[in-house]
Backbone bond lengths (Angstrom), bond angles and torsions (degrees), N, CA, C in turn:
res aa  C-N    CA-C-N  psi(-1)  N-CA   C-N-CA  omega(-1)  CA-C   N-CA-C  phi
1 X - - - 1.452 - - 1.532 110.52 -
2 X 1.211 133.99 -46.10 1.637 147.90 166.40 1.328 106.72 -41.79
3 X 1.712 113.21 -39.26 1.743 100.55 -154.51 1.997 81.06 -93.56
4 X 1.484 122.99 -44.30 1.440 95.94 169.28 1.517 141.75 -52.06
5 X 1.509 103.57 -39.69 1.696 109.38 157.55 1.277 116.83 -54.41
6 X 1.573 137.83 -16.87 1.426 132.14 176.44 1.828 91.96 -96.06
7 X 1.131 148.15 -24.26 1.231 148.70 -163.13 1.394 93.03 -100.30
8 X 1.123 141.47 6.52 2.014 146.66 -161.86 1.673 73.14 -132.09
9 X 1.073 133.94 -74.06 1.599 129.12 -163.76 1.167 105.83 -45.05
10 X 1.589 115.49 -64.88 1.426 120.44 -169.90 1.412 125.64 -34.65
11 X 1.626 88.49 -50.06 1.684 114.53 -173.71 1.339 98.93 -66.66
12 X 1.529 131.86 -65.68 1.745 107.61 -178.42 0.987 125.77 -77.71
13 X 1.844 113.34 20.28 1.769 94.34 176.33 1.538 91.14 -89.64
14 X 1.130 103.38 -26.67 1.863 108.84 -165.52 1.456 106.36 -66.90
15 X 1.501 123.36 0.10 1.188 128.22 -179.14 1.294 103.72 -93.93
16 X 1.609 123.45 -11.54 1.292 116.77 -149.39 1.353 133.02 89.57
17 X 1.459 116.27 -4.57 1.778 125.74 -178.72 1.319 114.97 -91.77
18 X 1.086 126.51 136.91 1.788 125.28 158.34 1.122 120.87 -90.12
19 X 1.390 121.88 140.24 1.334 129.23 -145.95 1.664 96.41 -147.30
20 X 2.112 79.89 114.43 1.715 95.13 164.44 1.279 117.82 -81.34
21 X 1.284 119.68 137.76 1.232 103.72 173.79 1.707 115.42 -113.42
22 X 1.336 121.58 149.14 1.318 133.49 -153.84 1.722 82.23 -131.57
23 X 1.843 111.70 137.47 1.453 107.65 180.00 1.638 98.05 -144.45
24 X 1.062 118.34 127.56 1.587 127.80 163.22 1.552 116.63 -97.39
25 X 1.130 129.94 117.82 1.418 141.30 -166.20 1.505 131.27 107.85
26 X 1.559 117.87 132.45 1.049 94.21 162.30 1.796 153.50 -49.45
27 X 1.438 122.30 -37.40 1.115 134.72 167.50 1.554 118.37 -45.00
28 X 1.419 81.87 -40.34 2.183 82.80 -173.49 1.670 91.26 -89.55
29 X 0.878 131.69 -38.87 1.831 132.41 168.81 2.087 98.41 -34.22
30 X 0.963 93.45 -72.17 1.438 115.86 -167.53 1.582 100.53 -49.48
31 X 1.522 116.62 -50.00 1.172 110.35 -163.44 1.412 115.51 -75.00
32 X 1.547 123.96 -28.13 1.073 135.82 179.47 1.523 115.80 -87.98
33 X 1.076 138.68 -17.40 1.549 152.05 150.04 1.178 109.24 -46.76
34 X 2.017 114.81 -56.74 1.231 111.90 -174.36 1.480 119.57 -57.20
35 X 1.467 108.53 -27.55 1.746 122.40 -158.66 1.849 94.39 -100.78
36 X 1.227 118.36 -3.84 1.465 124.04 177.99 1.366 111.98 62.14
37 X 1.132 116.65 29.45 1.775 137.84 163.24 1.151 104.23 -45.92
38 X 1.664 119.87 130.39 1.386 100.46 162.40 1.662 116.84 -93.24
39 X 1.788 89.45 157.87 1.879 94.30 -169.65 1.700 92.62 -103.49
40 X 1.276 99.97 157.33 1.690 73.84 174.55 1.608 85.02 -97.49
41 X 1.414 115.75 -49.67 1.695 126.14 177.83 0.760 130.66 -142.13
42 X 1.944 124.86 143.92 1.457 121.17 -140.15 1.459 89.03 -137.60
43 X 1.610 104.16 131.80 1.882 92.06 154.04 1.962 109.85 -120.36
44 X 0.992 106.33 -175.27 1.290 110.06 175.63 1.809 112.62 -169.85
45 X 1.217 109.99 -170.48 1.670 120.00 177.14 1.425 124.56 52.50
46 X 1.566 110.86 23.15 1.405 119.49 158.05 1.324 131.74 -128.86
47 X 1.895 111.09 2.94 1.528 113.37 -154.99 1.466 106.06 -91.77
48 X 1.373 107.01 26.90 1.658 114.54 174.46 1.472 104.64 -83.98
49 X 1.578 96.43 -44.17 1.736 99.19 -170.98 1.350 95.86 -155.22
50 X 1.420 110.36 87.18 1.862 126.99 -173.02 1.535 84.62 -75.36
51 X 1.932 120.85 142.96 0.799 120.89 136.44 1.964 118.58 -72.18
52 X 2.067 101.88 -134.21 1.226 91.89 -175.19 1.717 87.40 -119.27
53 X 1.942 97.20 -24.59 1.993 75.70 161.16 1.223 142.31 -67.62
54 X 1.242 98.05 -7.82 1.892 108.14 168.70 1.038 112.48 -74.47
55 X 1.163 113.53 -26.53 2.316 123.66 173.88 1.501 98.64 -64.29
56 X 1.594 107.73 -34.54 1.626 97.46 -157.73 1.744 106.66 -100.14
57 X 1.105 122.21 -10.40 1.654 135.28 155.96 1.274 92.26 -55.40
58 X 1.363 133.91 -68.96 1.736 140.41 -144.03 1.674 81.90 -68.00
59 X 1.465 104.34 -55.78 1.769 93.87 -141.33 1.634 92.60 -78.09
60 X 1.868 129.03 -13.62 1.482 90.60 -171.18 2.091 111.39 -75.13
61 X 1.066 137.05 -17.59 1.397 128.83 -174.38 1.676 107.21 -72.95
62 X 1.430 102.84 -33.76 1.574 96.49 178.61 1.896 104.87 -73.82
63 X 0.847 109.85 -35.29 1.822 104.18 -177.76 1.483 107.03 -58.74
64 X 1.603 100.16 -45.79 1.275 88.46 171.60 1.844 149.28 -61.52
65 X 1.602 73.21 -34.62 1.555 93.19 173.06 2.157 117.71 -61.81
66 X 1.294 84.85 -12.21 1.654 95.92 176.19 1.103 100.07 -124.63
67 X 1.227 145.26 19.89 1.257 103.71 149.39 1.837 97.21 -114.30
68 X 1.211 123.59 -5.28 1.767 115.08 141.92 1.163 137.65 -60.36
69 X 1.292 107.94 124.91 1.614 126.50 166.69 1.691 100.71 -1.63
70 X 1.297 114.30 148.18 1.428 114.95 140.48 1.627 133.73 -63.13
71 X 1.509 81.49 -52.15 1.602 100.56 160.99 1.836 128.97 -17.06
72 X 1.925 81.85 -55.53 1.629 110.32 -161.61 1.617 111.91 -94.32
73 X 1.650 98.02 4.92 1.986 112.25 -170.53 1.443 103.83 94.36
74 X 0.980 111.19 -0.99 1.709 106.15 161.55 1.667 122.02 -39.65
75 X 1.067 123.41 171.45 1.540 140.25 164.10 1.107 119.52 -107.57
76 X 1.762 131.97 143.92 1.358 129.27 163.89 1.324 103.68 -82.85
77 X 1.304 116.13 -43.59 1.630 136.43 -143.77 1.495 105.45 -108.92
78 X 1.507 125.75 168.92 1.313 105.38 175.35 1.817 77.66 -161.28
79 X 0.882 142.72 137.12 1.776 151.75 -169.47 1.847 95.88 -159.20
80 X 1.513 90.96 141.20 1.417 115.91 176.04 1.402 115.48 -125.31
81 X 1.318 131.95 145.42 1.361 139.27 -169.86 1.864 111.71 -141.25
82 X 1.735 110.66 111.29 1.664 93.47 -175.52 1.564 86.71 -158.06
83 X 1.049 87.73 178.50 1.733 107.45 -169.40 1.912 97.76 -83.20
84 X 1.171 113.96 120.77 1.632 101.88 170.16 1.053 134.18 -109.23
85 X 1.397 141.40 85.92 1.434 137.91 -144.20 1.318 115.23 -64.71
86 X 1.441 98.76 101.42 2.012 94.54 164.56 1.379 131.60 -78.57
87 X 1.779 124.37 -14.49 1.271 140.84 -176.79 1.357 108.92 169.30
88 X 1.493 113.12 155.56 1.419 124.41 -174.11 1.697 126.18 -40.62
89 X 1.776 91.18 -25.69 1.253 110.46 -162.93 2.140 100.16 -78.67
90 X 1.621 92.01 -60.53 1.727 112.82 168.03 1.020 136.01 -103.21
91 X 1.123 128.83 146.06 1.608 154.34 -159.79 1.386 84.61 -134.67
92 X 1.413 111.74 145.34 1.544 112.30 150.13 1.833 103.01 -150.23
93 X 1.126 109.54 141.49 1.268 123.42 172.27 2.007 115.32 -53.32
94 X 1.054 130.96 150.05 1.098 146.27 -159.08 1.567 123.40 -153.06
95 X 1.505 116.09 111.19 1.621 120.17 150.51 1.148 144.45 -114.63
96 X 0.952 113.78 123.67 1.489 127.66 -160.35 1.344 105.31 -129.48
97 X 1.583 122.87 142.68 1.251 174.07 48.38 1.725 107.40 68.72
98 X 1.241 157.48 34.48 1.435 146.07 -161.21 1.772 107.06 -50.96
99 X 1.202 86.47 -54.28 1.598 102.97 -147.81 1.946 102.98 -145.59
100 X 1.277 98.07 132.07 1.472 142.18 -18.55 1.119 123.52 -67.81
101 X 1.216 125.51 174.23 1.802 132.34 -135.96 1.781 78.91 -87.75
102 X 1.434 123.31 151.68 1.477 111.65 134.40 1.690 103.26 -97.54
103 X 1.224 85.96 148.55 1.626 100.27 162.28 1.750 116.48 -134.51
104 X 1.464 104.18 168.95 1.935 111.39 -146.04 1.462 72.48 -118.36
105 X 1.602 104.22 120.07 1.516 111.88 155.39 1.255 112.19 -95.59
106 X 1.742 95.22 109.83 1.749 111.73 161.71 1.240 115.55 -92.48
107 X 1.487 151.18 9.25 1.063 145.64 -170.22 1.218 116.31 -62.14
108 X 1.147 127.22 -44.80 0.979 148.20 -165.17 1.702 126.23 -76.54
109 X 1.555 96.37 -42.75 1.665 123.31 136.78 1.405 111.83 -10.46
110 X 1.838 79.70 -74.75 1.651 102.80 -142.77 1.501 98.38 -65.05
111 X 1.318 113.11 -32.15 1.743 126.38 -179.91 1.487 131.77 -41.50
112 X 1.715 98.08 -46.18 1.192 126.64 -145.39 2.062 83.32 -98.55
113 X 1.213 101.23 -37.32 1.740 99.93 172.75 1.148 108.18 -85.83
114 X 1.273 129.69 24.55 1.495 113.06 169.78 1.508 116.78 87.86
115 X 0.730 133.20 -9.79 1.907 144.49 -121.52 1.598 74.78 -112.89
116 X 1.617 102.14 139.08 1.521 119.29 154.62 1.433 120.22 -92.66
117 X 1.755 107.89 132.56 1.438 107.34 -170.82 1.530 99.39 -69.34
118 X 1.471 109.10 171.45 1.634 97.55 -176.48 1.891 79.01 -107.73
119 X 1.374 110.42 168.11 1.758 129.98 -161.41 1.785 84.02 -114.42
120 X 1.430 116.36 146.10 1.188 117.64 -162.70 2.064 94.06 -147.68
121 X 1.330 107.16 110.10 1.871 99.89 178.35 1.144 107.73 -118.23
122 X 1.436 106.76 115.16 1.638 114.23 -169.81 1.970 99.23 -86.11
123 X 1.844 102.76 156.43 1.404 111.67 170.85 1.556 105.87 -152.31
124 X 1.500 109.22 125.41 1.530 116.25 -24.07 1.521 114.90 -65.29
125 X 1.639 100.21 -160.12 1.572 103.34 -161.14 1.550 101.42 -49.81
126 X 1.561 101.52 175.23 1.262 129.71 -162.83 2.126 95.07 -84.17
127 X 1.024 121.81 -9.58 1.131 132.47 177.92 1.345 119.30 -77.31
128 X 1.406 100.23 -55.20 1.670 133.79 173.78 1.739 99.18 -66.27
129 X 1.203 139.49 -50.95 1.580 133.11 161.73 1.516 123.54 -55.67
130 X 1.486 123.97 -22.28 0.889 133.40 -168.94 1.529 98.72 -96.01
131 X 1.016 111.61 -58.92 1.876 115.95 165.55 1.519 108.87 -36.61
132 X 1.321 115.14 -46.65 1.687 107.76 -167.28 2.046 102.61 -80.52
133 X 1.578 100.44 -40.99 1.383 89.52 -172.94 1.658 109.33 -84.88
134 X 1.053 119.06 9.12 1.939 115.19 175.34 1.494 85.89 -77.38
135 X 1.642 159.97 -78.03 1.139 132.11 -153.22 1.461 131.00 -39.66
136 X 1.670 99.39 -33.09 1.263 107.88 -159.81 1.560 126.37 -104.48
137 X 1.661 94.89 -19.73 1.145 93.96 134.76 1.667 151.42 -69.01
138 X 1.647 112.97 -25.61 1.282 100.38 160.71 1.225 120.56 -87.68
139 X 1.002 109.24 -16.14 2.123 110.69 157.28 1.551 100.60 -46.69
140 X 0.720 111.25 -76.05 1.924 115.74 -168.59 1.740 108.49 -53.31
141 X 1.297 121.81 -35.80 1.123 122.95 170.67 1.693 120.40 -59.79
142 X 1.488 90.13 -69.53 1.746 91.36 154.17 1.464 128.48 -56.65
143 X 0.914 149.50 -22.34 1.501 153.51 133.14 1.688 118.14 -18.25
144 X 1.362 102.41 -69.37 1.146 137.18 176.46 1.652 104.07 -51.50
145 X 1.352 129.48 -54.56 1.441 136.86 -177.49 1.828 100.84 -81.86
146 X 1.004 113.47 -20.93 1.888 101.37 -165.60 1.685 86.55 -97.64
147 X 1.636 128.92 -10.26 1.822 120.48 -171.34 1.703 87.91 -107.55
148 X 1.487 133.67 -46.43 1.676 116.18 144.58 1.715 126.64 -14.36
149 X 1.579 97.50 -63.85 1.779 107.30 -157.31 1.846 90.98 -74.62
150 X 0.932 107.84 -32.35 1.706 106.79 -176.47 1.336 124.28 -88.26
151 X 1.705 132.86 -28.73 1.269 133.28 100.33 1.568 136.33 22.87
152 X 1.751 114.71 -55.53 0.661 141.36 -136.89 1.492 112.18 -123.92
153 X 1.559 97.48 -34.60 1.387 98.14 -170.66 1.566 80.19 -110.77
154 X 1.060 138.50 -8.33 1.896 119.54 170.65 1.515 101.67 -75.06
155 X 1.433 105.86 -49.96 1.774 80.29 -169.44 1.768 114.89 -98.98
156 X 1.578 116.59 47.75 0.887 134.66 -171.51 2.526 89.52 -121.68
157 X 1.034 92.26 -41.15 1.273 115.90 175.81 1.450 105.89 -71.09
158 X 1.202 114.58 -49.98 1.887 116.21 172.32 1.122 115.86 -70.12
159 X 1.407 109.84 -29.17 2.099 98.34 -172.79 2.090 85.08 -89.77
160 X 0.925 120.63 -22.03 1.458 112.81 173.77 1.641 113.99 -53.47
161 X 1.450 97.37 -62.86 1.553 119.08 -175.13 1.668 104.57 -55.52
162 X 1.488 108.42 -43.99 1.575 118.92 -177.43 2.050 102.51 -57.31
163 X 1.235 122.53 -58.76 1.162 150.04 151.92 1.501 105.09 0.23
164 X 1.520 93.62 -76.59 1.577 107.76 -175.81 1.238 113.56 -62.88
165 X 1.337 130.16 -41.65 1.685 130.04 -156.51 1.526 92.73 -86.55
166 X 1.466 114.21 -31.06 1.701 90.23 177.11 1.533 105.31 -73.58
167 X 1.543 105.31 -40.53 1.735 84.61 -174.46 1.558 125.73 -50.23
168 X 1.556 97.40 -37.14 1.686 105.53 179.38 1.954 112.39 -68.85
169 X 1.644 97.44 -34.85 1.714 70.47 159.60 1.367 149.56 -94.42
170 X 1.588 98.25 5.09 1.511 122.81 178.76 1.596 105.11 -79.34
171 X 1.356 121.67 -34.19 1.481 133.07 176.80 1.108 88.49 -89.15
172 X 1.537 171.37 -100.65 1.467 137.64 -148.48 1.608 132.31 -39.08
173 X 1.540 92.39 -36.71 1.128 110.36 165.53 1.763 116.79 -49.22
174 X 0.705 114.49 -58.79 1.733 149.58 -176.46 1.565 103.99 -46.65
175 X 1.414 91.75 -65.70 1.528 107.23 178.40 1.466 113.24 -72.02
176 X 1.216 143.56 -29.84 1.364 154.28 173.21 1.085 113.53 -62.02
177 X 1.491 132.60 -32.90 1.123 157.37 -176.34 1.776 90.41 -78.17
178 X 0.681 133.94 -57.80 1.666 145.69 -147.06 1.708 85.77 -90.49
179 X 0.841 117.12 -48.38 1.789 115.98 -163.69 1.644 96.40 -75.24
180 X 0.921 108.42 -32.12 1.779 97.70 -176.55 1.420 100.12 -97.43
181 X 1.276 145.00 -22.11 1.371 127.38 146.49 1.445 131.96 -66.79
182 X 1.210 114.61 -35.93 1.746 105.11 143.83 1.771 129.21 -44.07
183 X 1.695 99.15 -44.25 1.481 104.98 -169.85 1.839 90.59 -65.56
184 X 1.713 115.90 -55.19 1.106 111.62 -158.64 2.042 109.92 -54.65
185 X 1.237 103.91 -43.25 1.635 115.93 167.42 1.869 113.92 -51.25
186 X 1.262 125.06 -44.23 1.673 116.36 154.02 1.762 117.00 -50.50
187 X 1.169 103.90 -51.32 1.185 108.76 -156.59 1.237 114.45 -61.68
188 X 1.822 103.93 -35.01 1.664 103.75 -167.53 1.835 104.98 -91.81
189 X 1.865 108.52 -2.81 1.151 117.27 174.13 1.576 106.66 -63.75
190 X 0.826 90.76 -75.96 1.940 98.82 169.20 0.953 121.34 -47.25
191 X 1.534 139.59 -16.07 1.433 121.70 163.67 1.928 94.76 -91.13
192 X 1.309 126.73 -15.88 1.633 103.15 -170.58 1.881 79.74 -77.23
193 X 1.505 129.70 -39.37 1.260 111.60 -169.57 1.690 109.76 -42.11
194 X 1.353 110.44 -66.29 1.189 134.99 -167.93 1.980 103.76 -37.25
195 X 1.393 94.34 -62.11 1.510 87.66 -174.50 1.124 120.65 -72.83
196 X 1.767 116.80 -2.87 1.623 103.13 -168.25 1.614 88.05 -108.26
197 X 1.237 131.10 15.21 1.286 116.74 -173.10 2.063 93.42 -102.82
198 X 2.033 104.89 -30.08 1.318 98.95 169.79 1.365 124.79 -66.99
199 X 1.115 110.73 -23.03 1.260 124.32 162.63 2.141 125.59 -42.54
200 X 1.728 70.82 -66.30 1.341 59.46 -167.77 1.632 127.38 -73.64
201 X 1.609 104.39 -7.62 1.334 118.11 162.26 1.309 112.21 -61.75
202 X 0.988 114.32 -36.93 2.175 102.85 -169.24 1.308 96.95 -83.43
203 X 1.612 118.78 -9.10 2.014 115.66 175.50 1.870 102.01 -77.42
204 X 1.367 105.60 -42.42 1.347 116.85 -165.84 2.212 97.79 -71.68
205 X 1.322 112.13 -35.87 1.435 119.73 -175.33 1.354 103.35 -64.15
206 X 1.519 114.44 -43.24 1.727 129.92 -178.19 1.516 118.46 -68.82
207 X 1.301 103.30 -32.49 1.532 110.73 171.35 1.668 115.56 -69.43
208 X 1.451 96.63 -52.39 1.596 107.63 165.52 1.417 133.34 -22.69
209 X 1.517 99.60 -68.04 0.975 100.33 167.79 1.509 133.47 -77.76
């Protein structure tokens, strides 16, 4: 996930953009501290088990940051980067685009088939709805990526943990094997002791007499 967030940087500096970066977790905290990256803001100590107020801590500085000026340190752009769990087996890293929305012009589609657009009257304006639902949609988006990244890193942690216990019982195994062929190698030492020492007494009894 780090080396795509540095391959997401690369790509919009080479566009010409500057890029704040915003980091949830320790690892990406750590990694970018070490390299003296600047953060602009960091959270951490919930991505085991993110609720949705932890979505809404993350998402209020980024809303803000877009809906301020550039001018004023605002953002044009807003991109997300997280691990997305497809199955126990894979995780795969992910970038995405938040803001601004793309949208697929079918109108034109719809035109060319005949098709009536449907007429749509927002209350209030369609501006004023769009203002209230942009928070909450990147709340839910971010939500959505921090219950992925955690997802992700548990059963990334289980096939680890799974990993280990076979190795540790394949090496007891291993070793168990070895301890009773050592034991069996004492054991049969001490009986060749044993019999060659009766031995040599019933030679020494035979001479005797």
């Amino acid at each position: 996930m780090i080396k795509a967030a540095e391959e997401l940087t690369e790509r919009l500096t080479r566009e010409g953009k500057e890029v704040d970066t915003y980091i949830v977790g320790r690892k990406g905290v750590a990694y970018y501290t070490f390299r003296e990256r600047k953060v602009t803001e960091s959270w951490g100590g919930f991505t085991d088990s993110p609720t949705y107020a932890d979505a809404k801590k993350i998402a209020g500085p980024l809303i803000e940051a877009v809906l301020k000026d550039t001018a004023e340190g605002g953002v044009d752009e807003l991109h997300i980067v997280f691990t997305e769990f497809v199955s126990m087996l894979t995780q795969t890293p992910v970038k995405d685009r938040l803001l601004p929305l793309s949208l697929e012009e079918k109108a034109e589609e719809q035109e060319k088939k005949g098709e009536i657009l449907p007429l749509y009257d927002f209350e209030p304006s369609s501006e004023d709805v769009l203002d209230a639902l942009l928070p909450r949609y990147v709340e839910a988006r971010i939500y959505n990526a921090l219950l992925q990244a955690a997802a992700s890193k548990h059963a990334a942690t289980r096939r680890a943990m799974k990993s280990a216990t076979d190795n540790a019982e394949e090496l007891i195994k291993s070793l168990t094997r070895l301890a009773n062929a050592a034991r069996q190698a004492d054991i049969t030492q001490e009986i060749s002791e044993i019999v060659g020492g009766a031995s040599a007494l019933a030679d020494a009894s035979a001479g005797s007499d």
